[in-house]
C-alpha positions as CSV (number, residue, x, y, z in Angstrom):
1,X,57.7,50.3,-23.3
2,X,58.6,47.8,-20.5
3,X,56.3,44.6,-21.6
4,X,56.5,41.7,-19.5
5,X,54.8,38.5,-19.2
6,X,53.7,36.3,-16.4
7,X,52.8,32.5,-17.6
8,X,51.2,30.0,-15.7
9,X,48.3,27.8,-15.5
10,X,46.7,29.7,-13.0
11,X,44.2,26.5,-12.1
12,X,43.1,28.3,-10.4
13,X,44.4,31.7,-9.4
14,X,45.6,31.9,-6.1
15,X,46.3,34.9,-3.8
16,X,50.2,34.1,-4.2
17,X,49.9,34.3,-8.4
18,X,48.2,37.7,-7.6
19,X,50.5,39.3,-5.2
20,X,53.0,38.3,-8.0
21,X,51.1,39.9,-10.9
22,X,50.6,43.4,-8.8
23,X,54.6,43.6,-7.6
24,X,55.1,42.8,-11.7
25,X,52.5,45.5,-12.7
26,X,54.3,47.8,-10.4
27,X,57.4,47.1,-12.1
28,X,56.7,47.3,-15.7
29,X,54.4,49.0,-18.3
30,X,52.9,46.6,-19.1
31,X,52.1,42.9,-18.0
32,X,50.7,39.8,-19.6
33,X,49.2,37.4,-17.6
34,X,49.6,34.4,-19.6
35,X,47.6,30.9,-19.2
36,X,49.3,28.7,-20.7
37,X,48.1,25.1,-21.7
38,X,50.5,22.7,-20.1
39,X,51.3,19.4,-21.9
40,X,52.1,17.9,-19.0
41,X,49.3,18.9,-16.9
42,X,46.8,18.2,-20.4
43,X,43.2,19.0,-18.4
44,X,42.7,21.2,-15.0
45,X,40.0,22.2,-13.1
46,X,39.0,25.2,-14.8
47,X,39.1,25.4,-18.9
48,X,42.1,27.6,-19.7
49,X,39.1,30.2,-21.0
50,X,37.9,30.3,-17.7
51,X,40.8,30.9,-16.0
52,X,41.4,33.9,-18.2
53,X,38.0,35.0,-16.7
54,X,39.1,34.4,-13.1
55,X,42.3,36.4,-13.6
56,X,40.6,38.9,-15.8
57,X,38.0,39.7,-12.9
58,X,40.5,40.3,-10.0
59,X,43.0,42.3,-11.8
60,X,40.5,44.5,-13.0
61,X,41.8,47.4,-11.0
62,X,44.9,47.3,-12.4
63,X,44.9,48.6,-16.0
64,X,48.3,47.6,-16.9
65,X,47.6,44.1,-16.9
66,X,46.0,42.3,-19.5
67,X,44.9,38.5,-19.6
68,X,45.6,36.0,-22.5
69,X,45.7,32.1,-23.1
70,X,48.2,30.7,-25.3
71,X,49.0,27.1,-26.4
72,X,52.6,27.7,-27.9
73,X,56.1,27.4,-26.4
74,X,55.9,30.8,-24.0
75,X,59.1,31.8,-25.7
76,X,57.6,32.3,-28.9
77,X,54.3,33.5,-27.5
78,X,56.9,36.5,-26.0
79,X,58.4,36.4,-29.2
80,X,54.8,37.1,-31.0
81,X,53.9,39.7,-28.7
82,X,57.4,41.3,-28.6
83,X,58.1,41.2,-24.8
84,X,61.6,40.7,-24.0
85,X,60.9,39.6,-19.8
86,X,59.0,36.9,-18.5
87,X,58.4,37.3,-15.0
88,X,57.7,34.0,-12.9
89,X,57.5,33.5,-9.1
90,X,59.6,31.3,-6.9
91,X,58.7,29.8,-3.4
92,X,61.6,27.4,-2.6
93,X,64.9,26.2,-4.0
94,X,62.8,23.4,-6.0
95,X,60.9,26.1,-7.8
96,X,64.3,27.8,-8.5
97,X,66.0,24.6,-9.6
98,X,63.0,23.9,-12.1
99,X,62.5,27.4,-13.0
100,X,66.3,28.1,-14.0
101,X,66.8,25.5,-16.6
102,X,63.0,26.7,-18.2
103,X,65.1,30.5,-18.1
104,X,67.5,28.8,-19.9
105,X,65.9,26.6,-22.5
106,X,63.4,30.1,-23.5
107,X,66.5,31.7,-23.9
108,X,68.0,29.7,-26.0
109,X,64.9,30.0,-28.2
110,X,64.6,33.7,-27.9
111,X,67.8,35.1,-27.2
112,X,66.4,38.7,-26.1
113,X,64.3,37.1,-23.8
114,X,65.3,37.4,-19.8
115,X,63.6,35.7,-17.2
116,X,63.1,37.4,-13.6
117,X,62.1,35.8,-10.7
118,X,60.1,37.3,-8.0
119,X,60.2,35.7,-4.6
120,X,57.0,34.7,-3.1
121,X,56.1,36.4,0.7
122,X,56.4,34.1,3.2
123,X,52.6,34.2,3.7
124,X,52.0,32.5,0.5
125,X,55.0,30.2,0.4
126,X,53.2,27.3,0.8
127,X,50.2,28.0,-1.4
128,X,49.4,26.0,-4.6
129,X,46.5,25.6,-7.0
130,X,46.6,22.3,-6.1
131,X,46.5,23.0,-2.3
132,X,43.7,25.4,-3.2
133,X,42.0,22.4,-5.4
134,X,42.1,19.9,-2.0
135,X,41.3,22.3,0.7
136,X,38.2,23.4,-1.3
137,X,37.1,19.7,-1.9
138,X,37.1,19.6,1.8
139,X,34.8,22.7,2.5
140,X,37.8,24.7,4.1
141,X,37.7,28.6,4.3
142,X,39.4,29.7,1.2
143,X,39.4,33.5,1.7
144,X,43.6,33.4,2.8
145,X,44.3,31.2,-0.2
146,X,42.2,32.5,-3.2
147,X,41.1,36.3,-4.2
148,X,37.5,36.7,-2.7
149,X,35.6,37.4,-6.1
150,X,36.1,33.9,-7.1
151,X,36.0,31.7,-4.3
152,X,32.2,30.5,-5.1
153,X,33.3,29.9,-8.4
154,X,36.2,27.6,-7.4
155,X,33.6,26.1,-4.5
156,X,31.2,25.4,-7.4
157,X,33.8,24.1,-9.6
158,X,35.0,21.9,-7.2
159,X,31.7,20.8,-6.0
160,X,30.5,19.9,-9.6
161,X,27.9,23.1,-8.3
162,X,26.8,20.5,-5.2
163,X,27.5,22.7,-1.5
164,X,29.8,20.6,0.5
165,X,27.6,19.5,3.2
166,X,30.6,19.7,5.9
C-alpha cells in the first residue's frame, strides 16, 4: 500500500491545500492529511483540533484520505505511521527553496522517507491561509479562496462570531 502524507497547518484550509489533497488522493492509497503544530507559528486562528474538523468535513467524499494532528517532527510522525512519501505543495521558487532543504533535513532523519512536490494551479498560486485570514477580516467574498462548507466557520472565527458590518 502506497501511504502518503500531506502536513501543514492548514489555518485554515484553503481551496489550494484541497486541490492538493485530491490530485494526492488520486495518486496514492492512501493519504494523511496532517496538521501539524508549528513552533514557529506557536497559536493560529483555528485550534489544531479544529482544523482537523475543517479538513475532515470537506474531504469527506474522498474515502482515502484521513485527517490527523500531530505535534512531533513530521519525519517521525511518517515514521510512526509507516508512510515512506510526504507530499507537500509548491507555489513559487521561494516555496521550493524552503521546501527542499525541509526534504532534505526529514530525510536525513528517516532515510526511506521521499518528499514530492506538487505544483500548485495557477488559480491558487497566490492563495494563503493568511491571505484567507485578512480578506475575511475585511468582509470579502471567500467562496474562490476557501471550500464552501466552512466559510461561516472562518467568517465567525474571524469575527470573534460578530457579522462584519461592511
Amino acid at each position: 500500500m502506497r501511504r502518503a502524507i500531506y502536513p501543514g497547518s492548514f489555518d485554515p484550509v484553503t481551496l489550494g491545500h484541497l486541490d492538493i489533497i485530491k490530485r494526492a488522493a488520486a495518486i496514492f492509497d492512501e493519504l494523511i492529511v496532517c496538521v501539524s503544530v508549528n513552533s514557529a507559528k506557536p497559536s493560529g486562528l483555528f485550534s489544531p483540533q479544529e482544523r482537523v474538523e475543517l479538513i475532515r468535513a470537506v474531504t469527506e467524499d474522498l474515502p482515502n484520505v484521513s485527517v490527523d494532528c500531530c505535534q512531533e517532527l513530521v519525519a517521525e510522525y511518517a515514521k510512526s505511521h509507516r508512510a515512506r512519501v510526504l507530499v507537500k505543495g509548491l507555489r513559487a521558487v521561494s516555496d521550493y527553496e524552503s521546501e527542499i532543504q525541509m526534504a532534505m533535513l526529514n530525510a536525513k532523519l528517516y532515510p526511506k522517507l521521499d518528499t514530492v512536490f506538487l505544483y500548485t494551479r495557477p488559480k491558487y498560486a497566490f492563495l494563503s491561509s493568511t491571505v484567507v485570514k485578512e480578506l475575511a477580516r475585511y468582509g470579502a467574498d471567500l467562496s474562490d479562496f476557501v471550500p464552501r462548507q466552512i466559510i461561516g466557520r472562518v467568517r465567525s472565527k474571524v469575527t470573534g462570531g460578530v457579522p462584519n458590518p461592511m
